[in-house]
C-alpha positions as CSV (number, residue, x, y, z in Angstrom):
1,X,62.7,41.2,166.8
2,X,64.1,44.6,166.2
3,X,63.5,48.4,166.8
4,X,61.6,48.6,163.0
5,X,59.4,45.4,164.0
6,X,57.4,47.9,166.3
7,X,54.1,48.9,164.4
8,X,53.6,53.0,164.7
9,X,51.0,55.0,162.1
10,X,51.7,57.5,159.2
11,X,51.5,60.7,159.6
12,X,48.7,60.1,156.4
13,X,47.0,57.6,158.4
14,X,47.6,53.8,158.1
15,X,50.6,51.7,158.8
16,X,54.3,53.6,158.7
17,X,56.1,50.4,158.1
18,X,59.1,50.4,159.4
19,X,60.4,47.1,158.5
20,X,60.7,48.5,154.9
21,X,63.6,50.0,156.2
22,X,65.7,47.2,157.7
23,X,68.7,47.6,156.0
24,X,69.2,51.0,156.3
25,X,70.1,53.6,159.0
26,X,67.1,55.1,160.1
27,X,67.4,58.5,162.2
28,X,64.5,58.6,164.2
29,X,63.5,62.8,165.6
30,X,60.8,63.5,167.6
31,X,59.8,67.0,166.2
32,X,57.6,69.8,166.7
33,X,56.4,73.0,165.2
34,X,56.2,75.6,167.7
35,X,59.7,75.2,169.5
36,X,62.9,77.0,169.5
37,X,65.1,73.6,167.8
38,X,61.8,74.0,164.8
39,X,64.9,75.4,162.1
40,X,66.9,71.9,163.1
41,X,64.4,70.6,160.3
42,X,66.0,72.0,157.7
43,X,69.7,70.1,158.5
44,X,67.4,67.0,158.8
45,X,65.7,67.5,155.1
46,X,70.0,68.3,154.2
47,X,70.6,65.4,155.8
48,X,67.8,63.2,153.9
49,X,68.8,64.9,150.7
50,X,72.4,64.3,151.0
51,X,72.4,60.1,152.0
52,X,69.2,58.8,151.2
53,X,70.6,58.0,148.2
54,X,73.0,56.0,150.2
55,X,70.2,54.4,152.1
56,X,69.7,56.4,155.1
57,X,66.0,57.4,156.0
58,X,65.1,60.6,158.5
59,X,62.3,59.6,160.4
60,X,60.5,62.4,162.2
61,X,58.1,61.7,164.8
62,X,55.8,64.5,166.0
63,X,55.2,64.9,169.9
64,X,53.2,67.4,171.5
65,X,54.4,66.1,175.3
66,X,56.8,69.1,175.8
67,X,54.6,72.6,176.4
68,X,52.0,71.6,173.4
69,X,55.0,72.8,171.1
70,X,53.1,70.1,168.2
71,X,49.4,70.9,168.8
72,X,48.0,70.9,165.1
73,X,46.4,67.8,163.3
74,X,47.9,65.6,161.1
75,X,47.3,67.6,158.1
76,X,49.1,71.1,159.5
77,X,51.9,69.1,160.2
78,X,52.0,67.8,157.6
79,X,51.9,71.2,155.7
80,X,53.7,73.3,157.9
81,X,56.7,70.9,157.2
82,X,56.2,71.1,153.5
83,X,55.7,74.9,153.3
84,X,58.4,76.0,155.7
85,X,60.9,73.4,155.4
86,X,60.5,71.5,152.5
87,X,60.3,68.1,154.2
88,X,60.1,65.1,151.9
89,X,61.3,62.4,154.7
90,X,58.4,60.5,156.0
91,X,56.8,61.8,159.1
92,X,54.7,59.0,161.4
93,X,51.8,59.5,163.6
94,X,52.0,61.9,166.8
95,X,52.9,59.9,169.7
96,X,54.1,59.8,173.3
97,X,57.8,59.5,173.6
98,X,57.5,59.6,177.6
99,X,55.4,58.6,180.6
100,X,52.4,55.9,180.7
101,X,50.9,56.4,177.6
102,X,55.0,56.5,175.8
103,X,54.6,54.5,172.3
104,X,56.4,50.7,172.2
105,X,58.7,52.4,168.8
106,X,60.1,54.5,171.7
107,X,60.2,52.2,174.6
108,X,62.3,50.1,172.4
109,X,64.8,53.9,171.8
110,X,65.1,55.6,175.2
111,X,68.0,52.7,177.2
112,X,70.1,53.7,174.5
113,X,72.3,55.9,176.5
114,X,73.8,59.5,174.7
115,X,77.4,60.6,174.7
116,X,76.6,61.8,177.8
117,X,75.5,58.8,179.8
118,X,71.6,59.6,179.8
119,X,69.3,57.2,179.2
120,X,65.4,57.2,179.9
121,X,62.8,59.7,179.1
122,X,63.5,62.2,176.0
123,X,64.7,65.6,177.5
124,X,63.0,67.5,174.5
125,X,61.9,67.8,171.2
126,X,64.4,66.7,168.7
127,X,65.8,64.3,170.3
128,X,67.6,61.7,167.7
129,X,68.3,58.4,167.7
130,X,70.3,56.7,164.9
131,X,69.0,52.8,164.2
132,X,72.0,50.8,162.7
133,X,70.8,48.6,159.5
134,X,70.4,45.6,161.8
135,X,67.8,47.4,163.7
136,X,69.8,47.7,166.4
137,X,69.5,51.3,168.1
138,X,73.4,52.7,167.1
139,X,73.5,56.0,169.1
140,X,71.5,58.6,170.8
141,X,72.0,62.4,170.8
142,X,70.5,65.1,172.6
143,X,67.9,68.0,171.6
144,X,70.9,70.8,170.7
145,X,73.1,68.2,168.6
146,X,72.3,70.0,165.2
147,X,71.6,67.4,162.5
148,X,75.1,68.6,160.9
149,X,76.9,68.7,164.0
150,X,80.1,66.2,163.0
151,X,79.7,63.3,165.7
152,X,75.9,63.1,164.2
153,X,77.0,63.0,160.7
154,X,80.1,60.7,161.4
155,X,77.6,57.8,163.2
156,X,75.2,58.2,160.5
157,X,78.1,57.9,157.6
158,X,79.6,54.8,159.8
159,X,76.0,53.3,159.0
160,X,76.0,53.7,155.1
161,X,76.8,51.3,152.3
């Protein structure tokens, strides 16, 4: 069993499906609206739009567990993304990254310790975690590692075809 057998929601309701990806590197976000890293959205769409053509996927997870910074329903996320930063990578349901209540997708994330030796809880929103092909979680990096900082975009090109 790996990382993408874990069943999480759309963001459009239903099943996300994450075993479609196996295969692929999957960079997994959890992302909010109303916080100060909101602009790193727009390196993740570059991101998406630069190597999914390679295989990789962006997969943003919204989280409202860090001063309600992700309050709004499904459908203003879903709209705020698409207005303001033109997201096209798929978005799942809003879940719990931390505590009782954290969702099995990232229970199966947070031992995967960052450059930094941290492992556990998320610190913050946009908080990534790169999943190899195998399913295997690759790499973790923190809240201010910009989706184009180069030890991001060096683990994610290690990952593609």
């Amino acid at each position: 069993m790996t990382v993408l057998d874990t069943e999480i929601g759309a963001l459009s309701g239903g099943p996300a499906d994450l075993k479609q990806y196996a295969g692929q590197p999957v960079l997994v976000v959890n992302v909010a609206s109303k916080c100060g890293l909101t602009p790193q959205y727009a390196g993740l769409q570059k991101l998406y739009d630069t190597y999914a053509d390679r295989g990789l996927v962006v997969l943003g997870v919204p989280c409202n567990q860090f001063h309600g910074q992700e309050p709004g329903s499904a459908e203003e996320i879903a709209e705020f993304c698409s207005v303001n930063y033109g997201v096209t990578f798929p978005l799942t349901e809003k879940v719990d990254v931390n505590g009782a209540d954290r969702h099995p997708f990232y229970a199966s994330l947070v031992d995967t310790p960052d450059a930094d030796g941290h492992t556990g809880d998320v610190r913050w929103n946009f908080e990534k975690f790169l999943v190899a092909p195998d399913g295997t979680v690759a790499a973790r990096f923190g809240p201010q590692v910009a989706p184009e900082a180069p030890e991001l975009v060096a683990e994610i090109e290690r990952h593609l075809p």
